[in-house]
Structures are given as C-alpha cells and as structure tokens.
Backbone as a chain_set.jsonl record, in Angstrom:
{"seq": "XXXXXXXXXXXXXXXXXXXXXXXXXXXXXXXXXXXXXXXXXXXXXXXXXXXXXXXXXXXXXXXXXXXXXXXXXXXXXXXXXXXXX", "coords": {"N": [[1.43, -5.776, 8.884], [3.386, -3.657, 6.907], [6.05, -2.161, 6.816], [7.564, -1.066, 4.647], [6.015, 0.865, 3.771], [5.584, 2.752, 5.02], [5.698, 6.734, 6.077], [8.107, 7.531, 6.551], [11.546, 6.576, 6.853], [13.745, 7.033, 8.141], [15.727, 7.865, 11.082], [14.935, 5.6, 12.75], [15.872, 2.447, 14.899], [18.551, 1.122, 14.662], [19.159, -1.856, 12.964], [18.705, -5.654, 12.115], [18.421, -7.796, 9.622], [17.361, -11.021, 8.455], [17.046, -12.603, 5.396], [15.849, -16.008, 4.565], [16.889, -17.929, 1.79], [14.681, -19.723, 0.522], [12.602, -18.394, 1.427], [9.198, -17.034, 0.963], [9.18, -14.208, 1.576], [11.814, -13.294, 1.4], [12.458, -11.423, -0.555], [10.738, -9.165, 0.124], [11.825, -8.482, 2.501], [14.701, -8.252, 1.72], [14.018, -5.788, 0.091], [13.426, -4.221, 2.283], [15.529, -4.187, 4.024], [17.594, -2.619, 2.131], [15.86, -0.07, 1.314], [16.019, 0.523, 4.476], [18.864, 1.258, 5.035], [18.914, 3.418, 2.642], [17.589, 5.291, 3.961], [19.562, 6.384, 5.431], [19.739, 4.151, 8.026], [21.095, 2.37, 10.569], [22.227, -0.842, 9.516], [22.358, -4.457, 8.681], [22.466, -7.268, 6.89], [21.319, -10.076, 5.937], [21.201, -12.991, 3.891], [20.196, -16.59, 4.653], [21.72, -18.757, 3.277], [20.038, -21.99, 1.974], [18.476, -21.567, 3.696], [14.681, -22.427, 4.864], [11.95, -19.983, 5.758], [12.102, -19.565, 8.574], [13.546, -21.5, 9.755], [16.21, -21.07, 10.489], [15.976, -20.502, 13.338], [14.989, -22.915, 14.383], [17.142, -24.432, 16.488], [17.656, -27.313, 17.575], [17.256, -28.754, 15.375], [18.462, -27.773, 13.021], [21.428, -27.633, 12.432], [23.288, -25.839, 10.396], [22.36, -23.713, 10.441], [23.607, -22.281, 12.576], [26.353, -20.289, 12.361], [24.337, -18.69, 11.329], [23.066, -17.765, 13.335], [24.743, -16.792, 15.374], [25.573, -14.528, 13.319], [23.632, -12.971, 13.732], [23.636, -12.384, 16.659], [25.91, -11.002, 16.986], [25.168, -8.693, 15.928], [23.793, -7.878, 17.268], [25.087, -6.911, 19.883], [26.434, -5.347, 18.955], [24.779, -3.34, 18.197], [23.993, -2.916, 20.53], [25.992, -1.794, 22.241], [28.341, 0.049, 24.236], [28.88, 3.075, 23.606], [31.701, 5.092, 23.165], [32.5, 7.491, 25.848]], "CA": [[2.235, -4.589, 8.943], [4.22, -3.488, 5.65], [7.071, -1.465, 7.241], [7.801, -0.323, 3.422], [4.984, 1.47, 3.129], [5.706, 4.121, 6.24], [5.554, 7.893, 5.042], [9.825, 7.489, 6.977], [12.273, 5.231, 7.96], [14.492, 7.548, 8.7], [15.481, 7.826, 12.99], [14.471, 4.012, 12.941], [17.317, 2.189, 14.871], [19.706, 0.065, 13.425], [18.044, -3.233, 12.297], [19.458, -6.682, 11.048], [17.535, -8.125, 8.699], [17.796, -11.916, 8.119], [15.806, -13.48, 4.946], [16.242, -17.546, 3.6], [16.797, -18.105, 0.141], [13.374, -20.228, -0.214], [11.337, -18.027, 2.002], [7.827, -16.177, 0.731], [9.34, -12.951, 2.458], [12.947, -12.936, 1.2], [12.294, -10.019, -1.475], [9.961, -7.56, 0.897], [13.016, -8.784, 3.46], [16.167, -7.845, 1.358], [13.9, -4.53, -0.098], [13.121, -3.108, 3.879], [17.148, -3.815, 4.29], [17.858, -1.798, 1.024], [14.977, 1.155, 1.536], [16.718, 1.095, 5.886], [20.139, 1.698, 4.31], [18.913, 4.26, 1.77], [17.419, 6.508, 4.739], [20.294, 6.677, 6.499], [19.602, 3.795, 9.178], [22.455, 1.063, 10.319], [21.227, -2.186, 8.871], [23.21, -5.342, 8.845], [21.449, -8.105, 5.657], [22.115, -11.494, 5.856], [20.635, -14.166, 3.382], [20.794, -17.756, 4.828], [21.709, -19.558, 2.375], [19.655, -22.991, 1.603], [17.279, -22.173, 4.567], [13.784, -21.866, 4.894], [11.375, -19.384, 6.611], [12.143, -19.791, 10.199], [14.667, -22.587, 10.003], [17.193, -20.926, 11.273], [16.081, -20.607, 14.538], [15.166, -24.527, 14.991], [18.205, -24.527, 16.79], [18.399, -29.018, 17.417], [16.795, -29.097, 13.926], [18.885, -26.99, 11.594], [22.828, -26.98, 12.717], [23.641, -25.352, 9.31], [21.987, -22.21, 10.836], [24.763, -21.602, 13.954], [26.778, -19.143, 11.625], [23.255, -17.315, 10.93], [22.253, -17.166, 14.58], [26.338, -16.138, 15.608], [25.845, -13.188, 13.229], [22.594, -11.991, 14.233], [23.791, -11.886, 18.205], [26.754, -10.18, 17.072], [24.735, -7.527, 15.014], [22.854, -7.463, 18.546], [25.733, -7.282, 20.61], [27.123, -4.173, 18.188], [23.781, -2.474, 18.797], [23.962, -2.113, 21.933], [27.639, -2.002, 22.668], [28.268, 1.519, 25.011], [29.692, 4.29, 22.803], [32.869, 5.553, 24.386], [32.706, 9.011, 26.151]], "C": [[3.076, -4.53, 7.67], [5.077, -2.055, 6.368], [7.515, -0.378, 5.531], [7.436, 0.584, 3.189], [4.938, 3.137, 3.972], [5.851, 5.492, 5.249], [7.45, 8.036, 4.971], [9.781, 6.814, 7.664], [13.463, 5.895, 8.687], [14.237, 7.853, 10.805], [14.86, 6.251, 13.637], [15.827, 3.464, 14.05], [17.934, 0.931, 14.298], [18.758, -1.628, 13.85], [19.356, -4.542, 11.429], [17.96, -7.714, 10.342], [17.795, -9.684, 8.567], [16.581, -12.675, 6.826], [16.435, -15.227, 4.654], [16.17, -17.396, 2.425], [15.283, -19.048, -0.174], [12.145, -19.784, 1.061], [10.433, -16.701, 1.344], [8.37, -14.637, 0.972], [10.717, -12.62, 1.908], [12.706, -11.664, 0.539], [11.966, -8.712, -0.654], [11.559, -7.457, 1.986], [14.319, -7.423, 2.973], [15.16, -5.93, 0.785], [13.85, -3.58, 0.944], [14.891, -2.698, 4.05], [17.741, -2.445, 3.481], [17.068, -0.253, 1.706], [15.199, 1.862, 3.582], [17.698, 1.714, 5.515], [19.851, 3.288, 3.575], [18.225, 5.95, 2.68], [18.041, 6.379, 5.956], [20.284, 5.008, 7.783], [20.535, 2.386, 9.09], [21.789, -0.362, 10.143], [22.64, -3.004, 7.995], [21.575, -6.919, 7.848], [22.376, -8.946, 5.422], [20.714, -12.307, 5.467], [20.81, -15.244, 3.652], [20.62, -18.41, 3.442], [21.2, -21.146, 2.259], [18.556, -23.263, 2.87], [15.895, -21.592, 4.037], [12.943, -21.204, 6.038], [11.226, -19.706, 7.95], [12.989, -20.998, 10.935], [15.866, -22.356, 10.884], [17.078, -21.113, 12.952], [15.498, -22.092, 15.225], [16.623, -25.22, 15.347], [18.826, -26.44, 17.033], [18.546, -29.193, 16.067], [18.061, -28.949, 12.938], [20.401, -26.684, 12.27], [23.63, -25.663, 12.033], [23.556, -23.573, 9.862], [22.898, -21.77, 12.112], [25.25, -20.76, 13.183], [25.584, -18.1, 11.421], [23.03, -16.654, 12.265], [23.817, -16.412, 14.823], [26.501, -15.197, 15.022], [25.158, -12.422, 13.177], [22.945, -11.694, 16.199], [25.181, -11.036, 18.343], [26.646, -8.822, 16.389], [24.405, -6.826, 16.749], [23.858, -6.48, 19.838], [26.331, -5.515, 19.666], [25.927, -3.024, 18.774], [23.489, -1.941, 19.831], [25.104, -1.825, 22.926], [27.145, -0.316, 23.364], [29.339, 2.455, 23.717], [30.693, 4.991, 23.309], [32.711, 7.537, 24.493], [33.547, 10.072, 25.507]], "O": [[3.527, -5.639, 7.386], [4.516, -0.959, 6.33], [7.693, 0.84, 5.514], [8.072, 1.385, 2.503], [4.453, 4.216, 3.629], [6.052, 5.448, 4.035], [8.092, 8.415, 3.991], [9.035, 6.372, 8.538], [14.044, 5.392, 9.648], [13.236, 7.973, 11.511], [14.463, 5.997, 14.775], [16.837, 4.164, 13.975], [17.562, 0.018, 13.561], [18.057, -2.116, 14.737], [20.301, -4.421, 10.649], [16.858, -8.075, 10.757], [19.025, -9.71, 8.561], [15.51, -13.175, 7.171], [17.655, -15.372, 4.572], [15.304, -16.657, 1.957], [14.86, -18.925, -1.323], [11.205, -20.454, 1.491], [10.908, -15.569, 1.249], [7.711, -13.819, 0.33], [10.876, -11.4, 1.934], [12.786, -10.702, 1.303], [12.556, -7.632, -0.658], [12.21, -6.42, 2.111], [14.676, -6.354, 3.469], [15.736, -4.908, 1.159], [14.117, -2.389, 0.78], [15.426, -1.594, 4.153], [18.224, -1.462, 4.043], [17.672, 0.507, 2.462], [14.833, 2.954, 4.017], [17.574, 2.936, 5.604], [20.527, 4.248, 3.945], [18.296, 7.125, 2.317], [17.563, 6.29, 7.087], [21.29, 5.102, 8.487], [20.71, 1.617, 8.144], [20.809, -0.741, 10.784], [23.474, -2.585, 7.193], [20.421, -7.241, 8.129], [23.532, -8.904, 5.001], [19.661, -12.397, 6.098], [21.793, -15.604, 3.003], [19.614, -18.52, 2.741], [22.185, -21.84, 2.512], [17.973, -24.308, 3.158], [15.761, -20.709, 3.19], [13.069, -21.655, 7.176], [10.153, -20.125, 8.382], [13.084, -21.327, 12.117], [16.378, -23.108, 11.713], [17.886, -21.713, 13.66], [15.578, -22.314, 16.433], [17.143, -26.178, 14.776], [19.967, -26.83, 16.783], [19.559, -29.634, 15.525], [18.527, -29.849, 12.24], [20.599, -25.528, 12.645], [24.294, -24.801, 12.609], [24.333, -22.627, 9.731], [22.651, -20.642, 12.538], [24.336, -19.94, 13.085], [25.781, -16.887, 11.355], [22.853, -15.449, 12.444], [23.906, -15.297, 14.307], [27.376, -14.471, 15.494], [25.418, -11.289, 12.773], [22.395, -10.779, 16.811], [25.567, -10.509, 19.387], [27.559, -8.009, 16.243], [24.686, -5.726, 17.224], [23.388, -5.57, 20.521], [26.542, -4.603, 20.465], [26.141, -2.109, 19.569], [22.928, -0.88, 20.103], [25.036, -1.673, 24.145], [26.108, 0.313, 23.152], [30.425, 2.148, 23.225], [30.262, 5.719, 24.203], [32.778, 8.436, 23.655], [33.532, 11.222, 25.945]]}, "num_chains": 1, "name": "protein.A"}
C-alpha cells in the first residue's frame, strides 16, 4: 500500500504517525505525516529517537520506548475524546 500515492488525503481522520530514527520507513513515514498535515488532516509525528523499526512496541525488550508508547495512547485518547455539545 503507498498511502502517498492516493489521488486525496483530505477527510482522512486524524492519524499519529510514529517513525525510528534507523528504520527503512522513517522518510515515506515523516513524508505521509507532512503530505496529512498539508491536506488539512490532524496528525500528531513522533520520531523515536535511537529506535528501530518496531522496537518500540517490544514492550519487556525496549524500556526506552514507554515515553513513545505514552504519547501514542495519548494521541489515541485525544482522538477519540467526546467533543462537548
């Protein structure tokens, strides 16, 4: 799938993006964040810093990654919060 490539991203809904600094994917990663942003759509881009591709979520493995996961469930947690009447 290349999400980039769509004819629109616009009406998408809000998206968090997470890439690693030594993962294969960071670039297409941080450009989908950029090209969500640029049509309008709420998008939350977070680089872990010193992980790799899928590290973060080896939650015994990789402690370093609690701050990454803590601000992807609070992107989550925004997303679906109730909108006040």
């Amino acid at each position: 799938m290349a999400p980039l490539r769509a004819k629109s991203l616009a009406d998408l809904p809000p998206a968090m993006i997470v890439t690693a600094d030594f993962d294969p994917l960071r670039d297409e990663g941080k450009a989908y964040a950029d090209a969500l942003a640029a049509a309008g759509v709420p998008v939350r881009y977070l680089q872990a810093h010193g992980h790799i591709h899928t590290s973060v979520t080896a939650v015994d493995m990789m402690p370093s990654g609690a701050p990454v996961r803590a601000e992807m469930a609070d992107a989550l947690r925004g997303f679906f919060a109730k909108v006040p009447a």
